[in-house]
C-alpha positions as CSV (number, residue, x, y, z in Angstrom):
1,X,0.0,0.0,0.0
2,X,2.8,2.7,1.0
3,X,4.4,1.5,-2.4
4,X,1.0,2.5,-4.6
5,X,0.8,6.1,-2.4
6,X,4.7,6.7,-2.9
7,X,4.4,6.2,-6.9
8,X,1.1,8.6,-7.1
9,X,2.9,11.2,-5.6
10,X,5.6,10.6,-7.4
11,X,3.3,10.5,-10.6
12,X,0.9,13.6,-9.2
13,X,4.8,15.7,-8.4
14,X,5.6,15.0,-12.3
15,X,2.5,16.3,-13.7
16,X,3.1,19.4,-11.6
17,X,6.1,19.9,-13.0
18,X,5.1,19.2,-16.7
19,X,2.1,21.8,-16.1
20,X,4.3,24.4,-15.1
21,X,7.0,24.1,-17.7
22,X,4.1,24.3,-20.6
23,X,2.1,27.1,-19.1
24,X,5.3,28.6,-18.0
25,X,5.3,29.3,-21.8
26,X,2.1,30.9,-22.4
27,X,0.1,33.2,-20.1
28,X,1.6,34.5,-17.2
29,X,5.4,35.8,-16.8
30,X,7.6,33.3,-14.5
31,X,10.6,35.6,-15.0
32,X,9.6,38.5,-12.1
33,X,11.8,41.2,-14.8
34,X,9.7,40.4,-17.8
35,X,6.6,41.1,-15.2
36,X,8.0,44.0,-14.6
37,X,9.1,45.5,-18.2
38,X,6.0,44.3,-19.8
39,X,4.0,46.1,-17.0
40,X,6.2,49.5,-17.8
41,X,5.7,49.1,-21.8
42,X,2.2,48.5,-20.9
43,X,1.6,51.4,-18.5
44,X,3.7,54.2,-20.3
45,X,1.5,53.2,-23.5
46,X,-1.7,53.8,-21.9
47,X,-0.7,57.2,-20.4
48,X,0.0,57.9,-24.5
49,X,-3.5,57.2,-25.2
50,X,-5.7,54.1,-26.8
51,X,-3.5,52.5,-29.6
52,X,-5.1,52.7,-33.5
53,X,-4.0,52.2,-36.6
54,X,-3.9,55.0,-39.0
55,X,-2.5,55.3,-42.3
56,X,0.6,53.9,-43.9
57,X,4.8,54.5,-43.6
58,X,7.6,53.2,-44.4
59,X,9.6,51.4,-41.8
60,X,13.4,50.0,-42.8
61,X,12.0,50.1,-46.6
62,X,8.7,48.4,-45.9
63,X,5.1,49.7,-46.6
64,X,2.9,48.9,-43.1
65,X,0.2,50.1,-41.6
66,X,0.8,53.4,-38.5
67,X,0.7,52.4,-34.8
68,X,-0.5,55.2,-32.5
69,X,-0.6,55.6,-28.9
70,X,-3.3,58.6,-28.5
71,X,-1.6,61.1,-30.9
72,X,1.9,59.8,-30.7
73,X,3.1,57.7,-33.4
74,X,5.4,54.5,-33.0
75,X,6.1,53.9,-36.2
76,X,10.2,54.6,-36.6
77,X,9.7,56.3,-32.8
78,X,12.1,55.0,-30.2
79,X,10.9,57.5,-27.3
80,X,8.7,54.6,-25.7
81,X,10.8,51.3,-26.2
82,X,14.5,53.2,-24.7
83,X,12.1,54.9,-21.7
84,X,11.3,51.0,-20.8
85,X,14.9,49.7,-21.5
86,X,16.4,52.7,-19.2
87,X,14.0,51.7,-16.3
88,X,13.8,47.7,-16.7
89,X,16.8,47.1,-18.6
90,X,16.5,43.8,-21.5
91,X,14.7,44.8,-24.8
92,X,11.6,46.2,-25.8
93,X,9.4,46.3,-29.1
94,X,6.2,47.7,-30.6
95,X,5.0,45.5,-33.6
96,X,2.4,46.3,-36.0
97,X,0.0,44.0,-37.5
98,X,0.4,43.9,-41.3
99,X,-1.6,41.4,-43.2
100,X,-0.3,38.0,-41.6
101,X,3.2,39.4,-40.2
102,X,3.6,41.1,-37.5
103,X,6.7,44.1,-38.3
104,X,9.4,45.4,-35.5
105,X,8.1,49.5,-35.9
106,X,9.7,50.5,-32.9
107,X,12.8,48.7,-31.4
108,X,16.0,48.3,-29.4
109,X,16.4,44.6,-29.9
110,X,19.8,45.1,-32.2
111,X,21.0,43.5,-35.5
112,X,24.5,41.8,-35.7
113,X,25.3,45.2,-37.2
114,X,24.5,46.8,-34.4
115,X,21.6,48.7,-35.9
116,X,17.6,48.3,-35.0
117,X,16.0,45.6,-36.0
118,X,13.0,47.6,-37.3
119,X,11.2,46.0,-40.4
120,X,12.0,42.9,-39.4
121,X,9.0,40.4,-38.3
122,X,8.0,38.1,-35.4
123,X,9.1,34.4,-36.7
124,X,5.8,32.9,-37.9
125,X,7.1,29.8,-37.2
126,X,7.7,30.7,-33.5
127,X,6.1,29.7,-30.6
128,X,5.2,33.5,-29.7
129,X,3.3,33.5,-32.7
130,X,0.8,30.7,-31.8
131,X,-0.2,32.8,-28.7
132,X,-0.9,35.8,-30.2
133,X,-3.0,34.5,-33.4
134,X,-5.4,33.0,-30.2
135,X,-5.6,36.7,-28.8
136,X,-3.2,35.0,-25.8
137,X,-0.1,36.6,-24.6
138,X,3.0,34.1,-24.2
139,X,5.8,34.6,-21.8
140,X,8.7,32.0,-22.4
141,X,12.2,31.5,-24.2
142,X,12.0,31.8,-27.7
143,X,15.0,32.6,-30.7
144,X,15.4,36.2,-31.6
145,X,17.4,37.1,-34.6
146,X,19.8,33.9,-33.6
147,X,20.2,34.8,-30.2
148,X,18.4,33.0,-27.3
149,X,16.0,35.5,-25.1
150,X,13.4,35.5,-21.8
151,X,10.3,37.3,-23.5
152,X,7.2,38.4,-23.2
153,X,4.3,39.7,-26.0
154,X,1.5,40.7,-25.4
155,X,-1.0,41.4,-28.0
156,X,-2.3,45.5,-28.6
157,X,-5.6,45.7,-29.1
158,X,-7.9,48.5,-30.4
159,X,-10.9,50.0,-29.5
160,X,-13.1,47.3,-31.3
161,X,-10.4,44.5,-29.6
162,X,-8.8,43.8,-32.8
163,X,-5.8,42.7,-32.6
164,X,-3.5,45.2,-34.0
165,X,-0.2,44.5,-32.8
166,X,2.1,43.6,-30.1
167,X,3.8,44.6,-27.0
168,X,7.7,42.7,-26.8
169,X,9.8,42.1,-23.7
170,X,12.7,40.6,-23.3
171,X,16.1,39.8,-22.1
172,X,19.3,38.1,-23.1
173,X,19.7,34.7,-22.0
């Protein structure tokens, strides 16, 4: 009998564990400084105003649609992302929905030239990307540009709660 109640627990302490690794990777941030950024990008958004889309611009030679915050535009606007990074440190990123993709508009997240990795897009092959097509946030590791990161995205909605792009978090593993 002690053998059968020794090999439940033992069985009911490796489901916990499973449980928490996959939703460790989906809706809520395990990492207390991605909590913490992602609650900052958040925040200093809102104080902006409601996010909408408006218009077109180019961004790194792309054609996408405008993000706004109220009346302040994101598009090729670093203001927000560096306010985030120079209180929570890691990386931060506005993307904008366009068609299927979802584009880097505003960003510090750095090429291997050193320069901002605007106009690039989320991986649609990611595991971010399977959140955020459910309307879900994800919090988890995922590959960024080659390099291994602690992230968070969050999905911007608009007034309508369309989803119209994404709030980015993240730090170098």
């Amino acid at each position: 009998m002690q053998l059968k109640q020794i090999a439940i627990r033992i069985l009911a302490a490796a489901c916990l564990t499973w449980t928490t690794t996959v939703f460790a990777e989906q809706g809520e941030p395990q990492d207390a400084r991605i909590k913490t950024a992602m609650d900052l990008l958040v925040s200093i958004a809102a104080q902006l105003g409601p996010p909408k889309i408006e218009g077109t611009d180019s961004v790194a030679g792309k054609e996408v649609p405008v993000i706004y915050f109220g009346s302040a535009k994101m598009n090729n606007s670093f203001d927000l992302v560096d306010e985030v990074v120079k209180k929570a440190q890691g990386t931060a990123t506005i993307f904008v929905k366009s068609g299927d993709e979802y584009v880097r508009v505003a960003t510090n997240v750095k090429k291997d030239d050193g320069s901002r990795a605007i106009g690039t897009i989320l991986d649609p092959k990611g595991k971010a990307i399977e959140s955020i097509r459910k309307g879900e946030a994800f919090y988890g590791e995922v590959d960024i540009l080659g390099k291994p990161y602690i992230t968070g995205y969050k999905p911007i909605r608009d007034a309508s709660q369309n989803v119209i792009g994404i709030y980015y978090v993240g730090y170098l593993k």
